[in-house]
N, C-alpha and C positions, 0 to 999 in steps of 0.2 A: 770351803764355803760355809757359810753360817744359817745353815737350814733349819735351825730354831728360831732365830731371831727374825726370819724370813715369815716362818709360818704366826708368828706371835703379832707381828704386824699384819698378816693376814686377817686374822684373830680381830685384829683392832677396828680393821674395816668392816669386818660384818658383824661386830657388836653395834658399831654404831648405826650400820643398816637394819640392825634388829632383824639378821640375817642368823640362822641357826647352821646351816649346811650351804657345801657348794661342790658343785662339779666341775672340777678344770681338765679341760678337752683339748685347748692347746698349747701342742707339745713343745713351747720353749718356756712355757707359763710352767706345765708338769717338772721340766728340768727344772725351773729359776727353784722349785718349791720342796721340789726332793733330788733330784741330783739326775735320773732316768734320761739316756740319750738317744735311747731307741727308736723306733718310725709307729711302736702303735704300742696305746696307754692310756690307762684313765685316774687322775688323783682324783680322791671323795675326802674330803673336810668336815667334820662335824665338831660343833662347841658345845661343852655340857662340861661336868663334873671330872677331867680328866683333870692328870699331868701338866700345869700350863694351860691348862681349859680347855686345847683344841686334840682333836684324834684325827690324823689321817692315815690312808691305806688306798695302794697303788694299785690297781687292776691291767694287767695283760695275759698275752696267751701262752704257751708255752714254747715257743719261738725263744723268745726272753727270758728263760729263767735262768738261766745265770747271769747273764747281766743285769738281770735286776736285780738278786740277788746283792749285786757286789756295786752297783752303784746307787740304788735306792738308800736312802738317808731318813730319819725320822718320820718313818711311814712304816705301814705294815707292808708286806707284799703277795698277793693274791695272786695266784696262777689260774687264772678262771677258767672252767670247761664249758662255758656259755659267753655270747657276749658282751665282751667287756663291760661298756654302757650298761648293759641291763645288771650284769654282775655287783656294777659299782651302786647304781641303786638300789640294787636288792641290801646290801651290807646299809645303807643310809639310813635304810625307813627300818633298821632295828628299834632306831632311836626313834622320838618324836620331833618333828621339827615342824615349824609354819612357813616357813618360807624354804625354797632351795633356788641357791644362783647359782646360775650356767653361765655362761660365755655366752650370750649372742650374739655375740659378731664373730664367731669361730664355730657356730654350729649352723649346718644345714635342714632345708626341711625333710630330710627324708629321716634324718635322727631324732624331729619333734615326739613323731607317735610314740617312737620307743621311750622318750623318757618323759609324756604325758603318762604312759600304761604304767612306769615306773613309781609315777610320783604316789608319795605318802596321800593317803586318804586324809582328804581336810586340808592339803599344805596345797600349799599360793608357789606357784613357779616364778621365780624374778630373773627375766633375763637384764645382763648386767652387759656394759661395754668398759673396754679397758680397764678394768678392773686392778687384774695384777698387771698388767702393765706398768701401769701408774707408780705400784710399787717398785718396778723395777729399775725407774729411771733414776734414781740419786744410786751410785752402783759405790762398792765398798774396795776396801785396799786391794781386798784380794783379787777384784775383776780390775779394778783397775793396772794391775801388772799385770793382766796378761794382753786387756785390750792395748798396753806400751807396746808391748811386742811382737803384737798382732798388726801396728803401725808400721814398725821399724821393719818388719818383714815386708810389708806391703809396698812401702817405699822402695824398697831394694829392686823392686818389678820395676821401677822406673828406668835405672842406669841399663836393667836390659830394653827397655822401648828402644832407648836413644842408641843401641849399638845393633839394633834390627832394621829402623825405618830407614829409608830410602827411597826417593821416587821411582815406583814402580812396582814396590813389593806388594803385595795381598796388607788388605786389615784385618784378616784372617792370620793367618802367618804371625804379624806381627805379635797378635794377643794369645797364639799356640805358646809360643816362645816365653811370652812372662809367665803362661798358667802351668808350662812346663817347669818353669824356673822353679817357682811358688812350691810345687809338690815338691820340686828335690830339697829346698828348703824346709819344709816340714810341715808346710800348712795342709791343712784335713781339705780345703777346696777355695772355691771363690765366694766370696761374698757374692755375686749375682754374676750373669754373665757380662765378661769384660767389653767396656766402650772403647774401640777404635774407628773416631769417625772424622774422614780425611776431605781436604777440600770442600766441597759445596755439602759435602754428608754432612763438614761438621755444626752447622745452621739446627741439625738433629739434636736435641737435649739427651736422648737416648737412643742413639744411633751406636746400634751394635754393631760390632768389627762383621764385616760383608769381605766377600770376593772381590769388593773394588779395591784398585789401586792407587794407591797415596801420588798425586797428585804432582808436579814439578812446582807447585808453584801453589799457598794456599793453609790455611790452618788445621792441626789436626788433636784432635779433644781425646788424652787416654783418662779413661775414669774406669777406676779397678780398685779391688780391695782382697783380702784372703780372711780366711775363715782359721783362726789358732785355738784349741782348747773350746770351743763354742763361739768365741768371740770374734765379731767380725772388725774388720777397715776398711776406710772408704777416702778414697784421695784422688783430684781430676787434677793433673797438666795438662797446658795447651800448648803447641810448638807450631813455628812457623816454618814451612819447607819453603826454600827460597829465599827472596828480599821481601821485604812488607813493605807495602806502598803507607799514605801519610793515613789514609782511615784504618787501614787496620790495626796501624803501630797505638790510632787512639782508642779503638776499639779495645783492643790488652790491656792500656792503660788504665782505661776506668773501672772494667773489670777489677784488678789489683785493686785499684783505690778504694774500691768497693767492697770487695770484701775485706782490705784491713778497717775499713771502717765499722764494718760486722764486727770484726774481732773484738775492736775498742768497747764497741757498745754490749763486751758478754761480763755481765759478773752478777753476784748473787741482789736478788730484787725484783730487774730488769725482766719486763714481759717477754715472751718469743716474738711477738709483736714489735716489741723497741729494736730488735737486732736485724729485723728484718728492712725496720723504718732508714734505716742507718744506710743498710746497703741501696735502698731505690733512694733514697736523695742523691746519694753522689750518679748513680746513673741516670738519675733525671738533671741533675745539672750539668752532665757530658750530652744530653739530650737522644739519651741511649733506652730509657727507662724502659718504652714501650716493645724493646727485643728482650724483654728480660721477664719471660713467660712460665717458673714457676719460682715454689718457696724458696728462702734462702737458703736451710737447711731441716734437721731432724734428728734426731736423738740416734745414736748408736748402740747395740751391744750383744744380746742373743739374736737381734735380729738385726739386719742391715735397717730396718725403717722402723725406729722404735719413737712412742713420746719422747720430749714434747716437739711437735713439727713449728719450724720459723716462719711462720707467715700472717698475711693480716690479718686481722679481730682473732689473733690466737694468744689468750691473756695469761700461759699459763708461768708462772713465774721461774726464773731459773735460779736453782741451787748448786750448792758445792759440791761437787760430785758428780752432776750430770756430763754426761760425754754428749757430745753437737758436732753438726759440722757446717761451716761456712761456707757456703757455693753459688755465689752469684753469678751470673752469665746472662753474655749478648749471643742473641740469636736471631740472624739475619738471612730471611731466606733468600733461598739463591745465590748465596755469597756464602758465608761463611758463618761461625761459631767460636764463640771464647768461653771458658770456663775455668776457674781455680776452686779449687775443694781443700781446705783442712777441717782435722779432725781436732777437736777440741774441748778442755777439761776445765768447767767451771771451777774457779777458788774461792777461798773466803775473800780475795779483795778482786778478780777481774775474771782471768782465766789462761789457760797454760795452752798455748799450741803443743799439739802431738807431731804433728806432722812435719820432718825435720828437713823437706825439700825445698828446694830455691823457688821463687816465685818471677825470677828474671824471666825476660822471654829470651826462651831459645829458640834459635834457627838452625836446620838441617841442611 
């Protein structure tokens, strides 16, 4: 990974924020910037007269020292005998700065005092949102091989669903079995925990696999992804146990139509806004629109829910390089739920499905 050119755009951004320092607190924002994959850590950023302009240095405890050691990247590494946070401050205000951005929406209030007592005499706190986020949604070659492979694993959870279900079994059981799978295959864990939601469950947009059991007769929504190298996937089929009577057969159907009409509507330009627009016309012209109660989709990568999110007045533009996923759904209570998920790679002229499964409905 390219943890100069990472930190250089950092650099970019808080020049033009007339931003001097920053404190990044969370931990997949710390990995994207230095490489650290550990559970506690603090990157400190400062621009001034260095190397590239920008100096950073990673604070943790001694827990970590050898893996920071050996996975920290273009950063110093402090093994701090005091608390992190205050440690990473204390190195900050060597320098002078006017401004210092944190993460606000990744820090709590019980960490304000600490890092008010921290802050340089005279500097202005700017709490910042999505920040490195932002940067990390156009993702480069190298994430993108592994988030391919982090799909094609994910996918492979599927052919085990369809040789566990059966009316009767647990949705518990069911989703043991893929997450079992998943690890003998190599993945580090799940992207979240896995949706097995059968019959009337499946009306749940996130109806996690429960001790009920799959139903004779009735739709049932797997939505699962695995966690490869940091990078997660994220894929929903829906299967019918039994025969489908004539609403449900159109209930799948518009679903599908719908999101290959997402699909159509992804390439570089196009608001998250437009992709979203795409998929409620075709379910408002099935007259399905008003069961179809969240976004279309959202940005994929160090974390299962990254920018940019598909949904209304959300103007942000999509580029080459961003990973999305496509996932409209009917959700009818008391009856039943539809759902289809791919993951998906903006191009310079539209966008690339990842996700290499059938979109036919199958019945059990």
């Amino acid at each position: 990974m390219n943890y100069a050119d990472r930190q250089q755009r950092l650099r970019r951004v808080l020049l033009e924020s007339k931003t001097q320092a920053m404190l990044v607190t969370h931990l997949p924002n710390v990995r994207y910037l230095c490489g650290f994959t550990g559970s506690s850590g603090v990157l400190a950023c400062r621009l001034g007269h260095y190397p590239g302009g920008i100096q950073c240095a990673f604070f943790t405890d001694g827990r970590y020292t050898q893996q920071a050691r050996e996975e920290v990247k273009r950063a110093r590494v402090v093994i701090a005998n005091k608390p992190v946070l205050s440690a990473a401050l204390a190195w900050l205000a060597e320098r002078r700065y006017a401004r210092l951005a944190v993460e606000g929406d990744h820090l709590t209030l019980a960490q304000l005092p600490s890092i008010k007592k921290g802050l340089r005499r005279g500097s202005h706190l700017d709490p910042t949102s999505g920040l490195v986020a932002r940067l990390r949604m156009v993702k480069e070659p190298d994430e993108l091989k592994i988030i391919r492979k982090a799909v094609l694993l994910g996918a492979s959870l599927f052919d085990v669903a369809l040789r566990k279900i059966w009316p009767g079994v647990t949705e518990a059981s069911v989703a043991a079995e893929m997450e079992h799978a998943a690890r003998k295959a190599g993945a580090e864990g799940m992207s979240f925990d896995t949706i097995v939601a059968s019959g009337k469950r499946s009306a749940m947009p996130h109806g996690r696999a429960s001790q009920a059991k799959v139903p004779r007769r009735g739709f049932c929504i797997l939505d699962f992804g695995v966690i490869l190298a940091g990078y997660c996937s994220d894929m929903t089929r829906t299967l019918y146990v039994g025969t489908p009577d004539g609403r449900a057969t159109a209930m799948y159907d518009a679903v599908r139509e719908a999101q290959l009409a997402g699909i159509d509507a992804v390439r570089p330009g196009a608001t998250a806004e437009d992709v979203d627009r795409a998929t409620r016309a075709v379910l408002k012209k099935a007259r399905f629109d008003r069961y179809f109660t969240h976004s279309t989709g959202h940005g994929v990568g160090l974390e299962i829910h990254e920018p940019p999110r598909l949904g209304e007045k959300q103007s942000d533009l999509l580029e080459p390089g961003m990973v999305i996923t496509i996932e409209p759904g009917i959700y009818v209570p008391g009856s039943g739920g539809v759902r289809i998920e791919d993951m998906v790679v903006v191009t310079e002229r539209g966008c690339e499905v990842l996700t290499p499964t059938t979109k036919d409905l199958i019945r059990i």
